[in-house]
C-alpha positions in Angstrom: 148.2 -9.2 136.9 147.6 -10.3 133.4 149.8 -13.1 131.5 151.0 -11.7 127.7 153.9 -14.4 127.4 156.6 -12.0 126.1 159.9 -11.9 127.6 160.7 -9.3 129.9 164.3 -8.4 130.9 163.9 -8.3 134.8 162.8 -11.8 134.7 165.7 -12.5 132.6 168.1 -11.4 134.8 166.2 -13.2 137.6 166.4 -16.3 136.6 169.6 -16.3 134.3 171.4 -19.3 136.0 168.0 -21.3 136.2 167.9 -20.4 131.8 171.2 -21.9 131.5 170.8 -24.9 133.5 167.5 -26.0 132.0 167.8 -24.3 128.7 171.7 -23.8 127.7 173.7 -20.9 127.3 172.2 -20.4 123.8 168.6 -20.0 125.1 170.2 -17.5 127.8 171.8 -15.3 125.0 168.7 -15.4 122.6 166.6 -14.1 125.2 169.5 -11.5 125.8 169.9 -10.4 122.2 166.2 -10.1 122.4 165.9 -7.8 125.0 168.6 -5.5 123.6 167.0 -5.1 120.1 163.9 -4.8 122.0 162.3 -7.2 120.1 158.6 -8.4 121.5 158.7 -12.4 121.6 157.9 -15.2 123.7 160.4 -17.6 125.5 159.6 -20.3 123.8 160.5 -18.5 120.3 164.1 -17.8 122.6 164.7 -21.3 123.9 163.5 -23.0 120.3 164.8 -20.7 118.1 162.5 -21.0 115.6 165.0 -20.8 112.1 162.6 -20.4 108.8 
């Protein structure tokens, strides 16, 4: 098993409640609209959210 760093939507799902907890419901619903605009990205670009 090789590491890559994006996101995927089964670990997600997983680990939802552990997202909000740590991360906030914001993080949880990046990650979310992510994975439905199947967008590659890492979870630290969710949980940052990296504005330019």
């Amino acid at each position: 098993m090789s590491i890559c760093g994006v996101i995927t939507t089964k670990d997600v799902l997983r680990h939802g409640a552990t997202i909000v907890r740590e991360f906030g419901a914001g993080a949880y619903l990046r990650c979310c609209v992510a994975i439905l605009l199947r967008k590659r990205t890492t979870f630290l670009n969710c949980v940052c959210e990296l504005s330019a």
